[in-house]
Structure formats: C-alpha cells, structure tokens
MARVEX-181549 format. One record per residue: x, z, y of N, C-alpha, C in turn. Coordinates in steps of 0.02 Angstrom, whole numbers, padded with zeros to 5 digits, always signed. Layout:
XZYXZYXZY;...
***
This chain:
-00047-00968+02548-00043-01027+02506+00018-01025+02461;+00088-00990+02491+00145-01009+02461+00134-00963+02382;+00081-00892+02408+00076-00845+02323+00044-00855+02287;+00013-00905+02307-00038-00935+02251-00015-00971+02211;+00027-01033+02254+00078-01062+02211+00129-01061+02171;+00173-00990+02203+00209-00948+02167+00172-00924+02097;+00124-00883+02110+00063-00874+02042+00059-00925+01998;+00044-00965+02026+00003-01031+01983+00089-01058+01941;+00133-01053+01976+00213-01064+01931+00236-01015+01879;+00222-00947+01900+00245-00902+01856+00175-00908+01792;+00117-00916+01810+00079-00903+01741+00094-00984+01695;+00113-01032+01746+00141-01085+01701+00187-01070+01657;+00252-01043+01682+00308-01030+01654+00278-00980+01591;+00256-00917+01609+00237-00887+01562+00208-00908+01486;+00153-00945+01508+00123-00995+01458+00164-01033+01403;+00231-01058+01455+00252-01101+01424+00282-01072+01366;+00317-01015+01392+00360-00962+01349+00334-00955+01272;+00260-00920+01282+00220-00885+01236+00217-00937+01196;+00215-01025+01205+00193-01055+01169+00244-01086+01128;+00197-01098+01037+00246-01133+00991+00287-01179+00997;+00359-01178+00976+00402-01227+00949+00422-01248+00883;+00430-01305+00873+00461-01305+00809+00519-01270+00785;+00563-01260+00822+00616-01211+00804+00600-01124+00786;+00514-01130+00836+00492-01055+00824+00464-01071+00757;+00427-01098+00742+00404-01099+00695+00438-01110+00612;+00496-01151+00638+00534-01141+00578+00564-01059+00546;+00583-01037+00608+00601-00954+00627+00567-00906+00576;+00507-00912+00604+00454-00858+00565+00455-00894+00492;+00455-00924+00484+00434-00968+00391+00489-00940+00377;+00538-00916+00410+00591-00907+00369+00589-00844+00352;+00576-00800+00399+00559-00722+00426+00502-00704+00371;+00445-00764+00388+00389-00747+00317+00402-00751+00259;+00455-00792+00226+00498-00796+00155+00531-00733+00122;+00566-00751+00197+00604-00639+00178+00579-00602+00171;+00510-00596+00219+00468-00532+00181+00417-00538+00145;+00406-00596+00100+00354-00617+00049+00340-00545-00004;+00411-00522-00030+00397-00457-00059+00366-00414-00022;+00377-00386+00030+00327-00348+00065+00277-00374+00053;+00259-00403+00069+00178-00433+00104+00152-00426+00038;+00182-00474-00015+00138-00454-00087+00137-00366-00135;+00175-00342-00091+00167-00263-00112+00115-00222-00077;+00083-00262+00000+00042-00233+00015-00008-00212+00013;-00029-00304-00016-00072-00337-00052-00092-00304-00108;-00047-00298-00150-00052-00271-00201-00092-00179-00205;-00049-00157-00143-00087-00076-00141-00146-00088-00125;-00162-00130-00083-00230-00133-00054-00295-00150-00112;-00261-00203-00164-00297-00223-00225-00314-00154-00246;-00257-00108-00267-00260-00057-00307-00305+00003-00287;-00312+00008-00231-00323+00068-00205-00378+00089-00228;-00444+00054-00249-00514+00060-00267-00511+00096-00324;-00470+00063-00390-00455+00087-00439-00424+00135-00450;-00365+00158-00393-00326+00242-00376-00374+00265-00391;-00441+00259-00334-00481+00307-00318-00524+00325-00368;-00573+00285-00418-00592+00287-00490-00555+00304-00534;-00500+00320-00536-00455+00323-00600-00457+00403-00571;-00457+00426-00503-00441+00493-00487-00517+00544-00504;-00542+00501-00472-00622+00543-00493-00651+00530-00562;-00617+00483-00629-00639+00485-00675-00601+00545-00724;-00535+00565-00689-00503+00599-00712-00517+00663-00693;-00578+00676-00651-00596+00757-00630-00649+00753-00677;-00695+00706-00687-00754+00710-00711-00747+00715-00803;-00682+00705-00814-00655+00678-00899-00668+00770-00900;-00619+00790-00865-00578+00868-00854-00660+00908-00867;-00722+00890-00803-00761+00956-00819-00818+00921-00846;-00828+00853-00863-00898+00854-00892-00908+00823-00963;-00833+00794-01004-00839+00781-01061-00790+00800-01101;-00819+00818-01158-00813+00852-01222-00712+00847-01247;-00682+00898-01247-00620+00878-01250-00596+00845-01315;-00630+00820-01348-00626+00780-01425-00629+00708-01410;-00685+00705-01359-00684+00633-01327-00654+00620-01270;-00626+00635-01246-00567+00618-01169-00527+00567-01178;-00477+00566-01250-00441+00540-01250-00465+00455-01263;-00510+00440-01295-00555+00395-01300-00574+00358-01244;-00618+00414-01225-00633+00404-01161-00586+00365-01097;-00535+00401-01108-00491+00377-01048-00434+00313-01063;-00432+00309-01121-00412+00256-01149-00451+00183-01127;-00529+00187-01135-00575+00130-01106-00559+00155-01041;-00570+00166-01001-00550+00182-00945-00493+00134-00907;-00431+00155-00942-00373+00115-00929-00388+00063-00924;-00413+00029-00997-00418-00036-01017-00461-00086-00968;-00515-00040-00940-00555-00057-00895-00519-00085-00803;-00482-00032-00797-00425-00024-00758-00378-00091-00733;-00353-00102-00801-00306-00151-00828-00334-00212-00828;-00407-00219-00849-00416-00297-00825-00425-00304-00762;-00454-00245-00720-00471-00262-00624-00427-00295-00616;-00350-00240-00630-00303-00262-00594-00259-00341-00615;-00266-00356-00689-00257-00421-00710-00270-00450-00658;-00346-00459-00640-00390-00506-00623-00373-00521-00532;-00367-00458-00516-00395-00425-00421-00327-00435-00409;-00261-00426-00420-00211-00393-00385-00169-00477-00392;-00160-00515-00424-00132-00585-00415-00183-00630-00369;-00228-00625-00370-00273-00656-00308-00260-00641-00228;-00280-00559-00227-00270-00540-00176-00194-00536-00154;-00145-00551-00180-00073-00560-00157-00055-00636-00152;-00076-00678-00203-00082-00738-00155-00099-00752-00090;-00184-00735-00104-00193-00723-00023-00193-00723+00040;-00150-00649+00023-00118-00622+00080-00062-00670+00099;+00010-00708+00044+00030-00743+00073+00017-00809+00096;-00030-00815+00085-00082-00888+00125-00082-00849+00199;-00105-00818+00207-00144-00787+00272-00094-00761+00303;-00033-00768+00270+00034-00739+00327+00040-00775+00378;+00031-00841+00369+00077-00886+00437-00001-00878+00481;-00031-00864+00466-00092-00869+00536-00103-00789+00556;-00066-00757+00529-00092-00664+00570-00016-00649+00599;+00034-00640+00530+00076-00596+00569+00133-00678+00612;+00126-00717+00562+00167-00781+00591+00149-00810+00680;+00074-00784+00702+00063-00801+00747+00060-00759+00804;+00075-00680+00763+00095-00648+00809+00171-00658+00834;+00213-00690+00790+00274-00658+00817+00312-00708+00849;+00255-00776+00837+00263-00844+00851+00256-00816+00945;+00201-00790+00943+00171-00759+01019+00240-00712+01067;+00242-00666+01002+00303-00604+01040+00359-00622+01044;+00374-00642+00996+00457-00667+01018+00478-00720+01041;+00548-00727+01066+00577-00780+01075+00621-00819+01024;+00664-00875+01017+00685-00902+00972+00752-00861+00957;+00777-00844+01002+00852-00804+01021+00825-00729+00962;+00747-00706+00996+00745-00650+00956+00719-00645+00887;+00687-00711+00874+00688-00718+00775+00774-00737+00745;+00794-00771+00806+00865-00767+00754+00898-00694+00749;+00895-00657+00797+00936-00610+00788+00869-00544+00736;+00837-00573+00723+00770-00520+00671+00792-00548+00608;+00814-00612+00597+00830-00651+00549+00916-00608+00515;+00948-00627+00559+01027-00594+00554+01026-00539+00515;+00965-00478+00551+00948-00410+00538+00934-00393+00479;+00883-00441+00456+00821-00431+00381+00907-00454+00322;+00961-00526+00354+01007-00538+00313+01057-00501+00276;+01067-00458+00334+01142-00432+00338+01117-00378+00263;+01193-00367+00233+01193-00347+00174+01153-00246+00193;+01195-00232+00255+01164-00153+00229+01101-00145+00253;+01055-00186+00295+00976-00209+00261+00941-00208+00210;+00973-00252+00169+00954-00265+00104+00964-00188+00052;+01036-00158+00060+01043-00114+00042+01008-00045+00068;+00962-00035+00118+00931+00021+00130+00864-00003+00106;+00844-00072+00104+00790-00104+00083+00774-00076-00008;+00833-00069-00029+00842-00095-00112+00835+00004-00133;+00844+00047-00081+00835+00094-00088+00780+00148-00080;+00740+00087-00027+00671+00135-00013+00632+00179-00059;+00613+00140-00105+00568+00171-00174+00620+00238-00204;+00677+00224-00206+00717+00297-00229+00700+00359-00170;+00720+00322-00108+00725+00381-00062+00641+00405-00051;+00583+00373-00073+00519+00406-00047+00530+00436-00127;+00537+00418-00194+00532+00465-00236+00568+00523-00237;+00613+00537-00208+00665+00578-00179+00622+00639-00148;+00596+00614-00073+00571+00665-00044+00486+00686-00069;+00456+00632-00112+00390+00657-00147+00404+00722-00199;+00476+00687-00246+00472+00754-00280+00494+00808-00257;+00533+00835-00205+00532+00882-00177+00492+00896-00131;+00443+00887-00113+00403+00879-00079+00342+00936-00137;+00321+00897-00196+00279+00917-00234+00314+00994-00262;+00368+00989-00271+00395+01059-00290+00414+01108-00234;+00407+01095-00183+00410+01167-00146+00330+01151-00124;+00274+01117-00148+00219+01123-00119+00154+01164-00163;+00181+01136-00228+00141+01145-00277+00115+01199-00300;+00137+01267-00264+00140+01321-00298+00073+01334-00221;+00072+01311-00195+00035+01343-00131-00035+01279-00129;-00042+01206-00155-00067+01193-00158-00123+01198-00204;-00097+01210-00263-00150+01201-00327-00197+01244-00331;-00176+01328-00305-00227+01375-00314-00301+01357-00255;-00275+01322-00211-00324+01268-00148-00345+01242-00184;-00319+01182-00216-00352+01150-00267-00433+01157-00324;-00396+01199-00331-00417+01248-00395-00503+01270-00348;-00489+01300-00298-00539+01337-00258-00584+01294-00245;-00564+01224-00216-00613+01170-00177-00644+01143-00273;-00591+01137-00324-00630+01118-00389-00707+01149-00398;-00680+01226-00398-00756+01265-00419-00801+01274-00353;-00785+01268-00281-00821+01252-00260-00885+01180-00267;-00853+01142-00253-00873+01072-00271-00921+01077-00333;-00880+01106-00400-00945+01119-00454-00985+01167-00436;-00994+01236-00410-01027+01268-00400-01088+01221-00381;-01094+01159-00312-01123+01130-00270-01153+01094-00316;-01130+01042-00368-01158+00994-00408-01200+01028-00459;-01164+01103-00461-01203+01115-00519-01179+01122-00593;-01107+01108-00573-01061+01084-00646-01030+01155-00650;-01013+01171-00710-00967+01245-00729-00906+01179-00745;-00830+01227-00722-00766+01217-00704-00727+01219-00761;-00711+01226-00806-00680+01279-00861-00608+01304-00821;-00600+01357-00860-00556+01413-00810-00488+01374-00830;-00464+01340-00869-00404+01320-00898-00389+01249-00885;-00445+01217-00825-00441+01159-00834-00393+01151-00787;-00331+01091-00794-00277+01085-00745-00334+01040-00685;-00272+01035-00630-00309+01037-00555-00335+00965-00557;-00373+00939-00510-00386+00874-00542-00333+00818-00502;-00275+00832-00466-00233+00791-00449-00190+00770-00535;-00187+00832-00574-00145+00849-00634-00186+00818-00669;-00243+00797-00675-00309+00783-00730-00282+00698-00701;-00288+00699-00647-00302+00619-00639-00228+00562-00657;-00184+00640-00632-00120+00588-00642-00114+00566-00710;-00138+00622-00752-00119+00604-00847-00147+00540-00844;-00220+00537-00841-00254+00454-00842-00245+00406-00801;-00219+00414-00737-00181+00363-00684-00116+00334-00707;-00076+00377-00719-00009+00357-00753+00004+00298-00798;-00023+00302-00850-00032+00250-00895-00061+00179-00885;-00112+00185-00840-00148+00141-00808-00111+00118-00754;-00088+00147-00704-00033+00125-00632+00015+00082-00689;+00071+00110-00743+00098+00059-00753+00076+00002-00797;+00009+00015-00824-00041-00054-00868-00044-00112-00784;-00060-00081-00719-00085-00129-00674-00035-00156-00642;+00015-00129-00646+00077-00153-00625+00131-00218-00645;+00104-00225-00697+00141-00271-00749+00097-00327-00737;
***
C-alpha cells in the first residue's frame, strides 16, 4: 500500500513539474522573440527549397535542350517566374511559422525545462559572445563551403560530368561536350534569382 502511494506522489509531483506557469510561459515568449530570426530563416529555406530545386533542373535542361541564343531569355522568365513564388510563398510561410512557434517549439520547452533553466537559456542566447558567434555563422559556413568547393571541385565535376551524359544517354538527350556541369549551369540562373527571392 505504502508504494503505491509513494507512486501515486511522485507521478503527482512529476506532473506538477512538467506543467505550465506563467513565469514559464513568459520565459519562452521571451526565448521565442530571440529566436524569431531563426525561425523566420527557416521558414524561409523551407519556402525556397521547391524553387532551389526548379531553378536547378531548369538550369540543366537550359544547358542541354535549348538553343544557346535563347537561354538568356529564357532564364531571365525563369527568374522572374522565381521572383514572384518567392514574393508571394516566402512572407506567408514565415509568418506562419512564427504563429505556430508558441504551440510546437514553445510547448516543448514549456514541457522540458524548468524556469531556473529558461532563465539561464535566456542569459546564454543574451550574453554578448552569443550574439557574436551568432553574427558570424553565415561567414564561418561561407568560409568552409568555399574551401570546401575548392579542394573538391577538381574530383567532383568530372563525376558530374559522367552522371550528366549518363542521365542523357537514358532520356535520350545528346550532352554537348563543352557544356559546364549542371551544378555550374544552375548556379549562373540560381544566383540572380536566390538574390531576386531574397529581398
């Protein structure tokens, strides 16, 4: 009788723990404020990603199946096409997402943590050399992408290159021998477009 009761106290206590306060809840709103930029950058890739992926395969298909007089044309509507999705798709879906913060990640952490441990997550996200490794991320991944692409590039592209004329062999499409790889094809027409959707 006495472990049952013991039981029946500890899953009380437990309960009690897990469950919201107003002080928790003020916690996270605050926690969700701080990382509003995240959340709407996620948002934002997630908007984008459809259009990565069309902008990448319109830029293989520019490369082997239309006329190099019309490409530039071509990929110009393209962009433009591009540029309204993202007008349209990428401020919606980042609203959104910060609508839908306080009921996914707000209620997780409303769940996981304690009040002691959003303040001290709070302190963490504050403190200046946070902010300052924060304010550096995008340098340090461009950092290791471009070296990354330059000791890779020389071993990747001729792969590239191979799976290209395979792939046409399969469809049926001839390759042209001079055509750059289609990561190189897509970036020319992605480029312009990534910073049209960005803005």
């Amino acid at each position: 009788m006495k472990k049952w009761m013991l039981l029946a106290l500890l899953m009380m206590t437990t309960g009690v723990y897990a469950q919201s306060t107003p002080g928790k809840k003020e916690l996270v709103g605050k926690i969700l404020m701080l990382q509003q930029p995240a959340i709407e950058q996620a948002a934002q890739s997630l908007a984008e990603r459809p259009a990565a992926q069309l902008m990448q395969q319109a830029g293989m298909t520019l490369q082997m199946q239309v006329a190099p007089d019309k490409r530039e044309a071509i990929a110009k509507d393209i962009q433009a096409d591009v540029k309204k999705y993202a007008d349209e798709v990428v401020p919606m879906v980042r609203e959104r997402a910060v609508k839908l913060a306080p009921s996914t990640i707000g209620a997780l952490m409303e769940d996981k943590f304690s009040e002691d441990e959003l303040k001290q997550l709070i302190a963490i996200m504050e403190s200046p050399v946070n902010r300052k490794y924060q304010q550096l991320g995008g340098e340090m991944q461009k950092a290791l992408l471009d070296k990354l692409i330059a000791e890779t590039q020389g071993a990747v592209e001729p792969k590239v290159k191979t799976l290209e004329q395979s792939i046409g062999k399969r469809l049926g499409v001839s390759t042209p021998s001079a055509a750059p790889a289609p990561a190189a094809a897509a970036s020319k027409v992605a480029k312009p477009a990534a910073k049209a959707a960005s803005k």
